[in-house]
C-alpha positions in Angstrom: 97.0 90.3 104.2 95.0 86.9 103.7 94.0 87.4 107.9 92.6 90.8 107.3 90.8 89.7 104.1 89.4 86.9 106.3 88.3 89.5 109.3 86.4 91.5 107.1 84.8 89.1 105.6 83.9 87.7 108.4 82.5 91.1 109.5 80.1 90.9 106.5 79.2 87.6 106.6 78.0 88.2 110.5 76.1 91.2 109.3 74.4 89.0 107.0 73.9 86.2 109.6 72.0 88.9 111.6 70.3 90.7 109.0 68.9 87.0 107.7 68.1 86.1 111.3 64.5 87.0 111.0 63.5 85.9 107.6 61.9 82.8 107.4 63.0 79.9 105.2 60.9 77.4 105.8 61.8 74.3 108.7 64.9 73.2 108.9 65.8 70.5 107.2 65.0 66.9 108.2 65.8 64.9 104.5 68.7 62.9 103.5 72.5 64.9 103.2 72.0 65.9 99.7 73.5 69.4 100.8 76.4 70.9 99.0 79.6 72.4 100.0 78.2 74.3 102.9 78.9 77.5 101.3 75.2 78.8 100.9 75.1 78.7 104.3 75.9 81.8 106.1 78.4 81.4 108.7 78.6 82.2 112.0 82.0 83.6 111.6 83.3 85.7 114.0 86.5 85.5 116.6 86.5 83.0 119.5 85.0 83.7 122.4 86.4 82.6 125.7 85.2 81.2 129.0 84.4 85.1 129.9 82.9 85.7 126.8 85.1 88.1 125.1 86.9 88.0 121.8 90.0 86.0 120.9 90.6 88.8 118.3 90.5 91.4 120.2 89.3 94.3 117.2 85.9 93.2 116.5 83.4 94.9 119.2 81.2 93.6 120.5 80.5 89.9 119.3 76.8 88.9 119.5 78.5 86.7 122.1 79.3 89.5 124.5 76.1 91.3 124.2 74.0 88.0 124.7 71.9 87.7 128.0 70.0 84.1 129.5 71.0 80.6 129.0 72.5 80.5 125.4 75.0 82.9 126.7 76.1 81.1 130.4 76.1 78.0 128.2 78.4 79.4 125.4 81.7 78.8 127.3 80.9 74.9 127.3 80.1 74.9 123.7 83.2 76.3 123.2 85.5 74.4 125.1 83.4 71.1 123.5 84.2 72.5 119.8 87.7 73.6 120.9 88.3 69.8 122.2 86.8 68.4 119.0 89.3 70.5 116.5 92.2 69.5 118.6 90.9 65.6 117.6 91.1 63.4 114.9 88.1 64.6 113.6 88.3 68.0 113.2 85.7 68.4 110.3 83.5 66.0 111.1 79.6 67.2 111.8 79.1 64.0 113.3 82.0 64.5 115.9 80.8 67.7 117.0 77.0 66.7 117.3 77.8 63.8 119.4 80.3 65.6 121.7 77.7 68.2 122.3 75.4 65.7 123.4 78.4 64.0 125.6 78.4 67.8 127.1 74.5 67.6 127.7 73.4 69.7 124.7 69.8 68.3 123.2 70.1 66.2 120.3 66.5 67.3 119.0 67.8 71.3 118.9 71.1 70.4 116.8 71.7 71.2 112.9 74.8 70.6 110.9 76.0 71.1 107.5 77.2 68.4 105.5 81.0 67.5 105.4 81.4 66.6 101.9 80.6 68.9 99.1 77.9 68.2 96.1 80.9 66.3 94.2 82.2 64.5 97.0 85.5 67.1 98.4 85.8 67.4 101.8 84.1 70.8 103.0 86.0 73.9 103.7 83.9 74.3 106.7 81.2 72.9 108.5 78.7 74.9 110.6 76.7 73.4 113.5 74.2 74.7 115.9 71.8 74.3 119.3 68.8 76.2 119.8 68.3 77.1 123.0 65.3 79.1 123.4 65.2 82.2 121.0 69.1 82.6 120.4 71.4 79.8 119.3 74.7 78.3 119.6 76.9 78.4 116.4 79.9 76.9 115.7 81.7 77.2 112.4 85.1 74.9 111.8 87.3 73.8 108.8 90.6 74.4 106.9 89.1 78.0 105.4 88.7 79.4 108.7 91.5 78.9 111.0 90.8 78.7 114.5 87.1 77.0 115.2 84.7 80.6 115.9 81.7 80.0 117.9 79.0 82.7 119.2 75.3 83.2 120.0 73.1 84.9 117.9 69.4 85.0 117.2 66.8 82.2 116.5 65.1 82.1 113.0 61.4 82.8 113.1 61.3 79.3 111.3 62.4 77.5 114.5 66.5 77.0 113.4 69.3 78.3 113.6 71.2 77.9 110.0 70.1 79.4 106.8 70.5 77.0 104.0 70.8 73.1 103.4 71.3 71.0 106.7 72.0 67.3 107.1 69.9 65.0 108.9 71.1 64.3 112.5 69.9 60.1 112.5 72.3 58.5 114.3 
């Protein structure tokens, strides 16, 4: 029951994601990681994509990730396999991990966001989102011990230049 509950919400939270997509917020966030638990950001949560693109789930149709055309899409399958390498670590919720394996995979630095990995009072976060922008669309990732197996997808650019709604960490190392 928990796994359906967890579907459908995901289903929601990805109509959300796309439905906020075009609002602006303002710039992303450049300050100091004074973020909290990550959970005002919406999530990028939707099943897996593989190297071809299609759903590890198999009953949600289509993923942004199918339907996606130019570069964020033919690069999706590295980004993937570069989060799917990073879970398996010993890092697994670590935005720091992630951010610098993408960059080890040739993802710009300068495009990146992350949430923080520590909530407001100091708990380890439930999840962690992370993202590239490549030129309108972006590349999301979402990991942590709330969500299972690590989701990642394309979906559109903000009009404010990101690609997360909410509070983002600063990426200074």
């Amino acid at each position: 029951m928990p796994r359906l509950l967890g579907r459908s919400l995901a289903a929601l939270t990805l109509a959300a994601a796309l439905g906020l997509a075009g609002c602006t917020g303002g710039p992303p966030s450049t300050g100091q990681d004074t973020s909290g638990d990550g959970a005002s950001v919406p999530s990028a949560e939707t099943p897996s994509t593989d190297a071809a693109g299609s759903s590890s789930a198999g009953d949600v149709s289509p993923t942004p990730a199918a339907s996606a055309t130019g570069e964020a899409a033919q690069r999706l399958p590295l980004f993937s396999q570069t989060v799917a390498s990073v879970w398996a670590g010993p890092d697994p919720v670590s935005g720091r991990a992630y951010i610098d394996a993408l960059v080890s995979a040739g993802f710009d630095k300068a495009a990146m966001q992350v949430t923080a990995d520590r909530s407001t009072i100091g708990n380890a976060a439930e999840s962690i989102e992370f993202s590239v922008r490549l030129g309108d669309e972006c590349l999301v990732g979402q990991v942590g011990p709330s969500i299972g197996d690590p989701v990642t997808t394309v979906l559109p650019g903000l009009s404010s230049g990101g690609c997360l709604i909410g509070q983002t960490r600063a990426i200074d190392w």
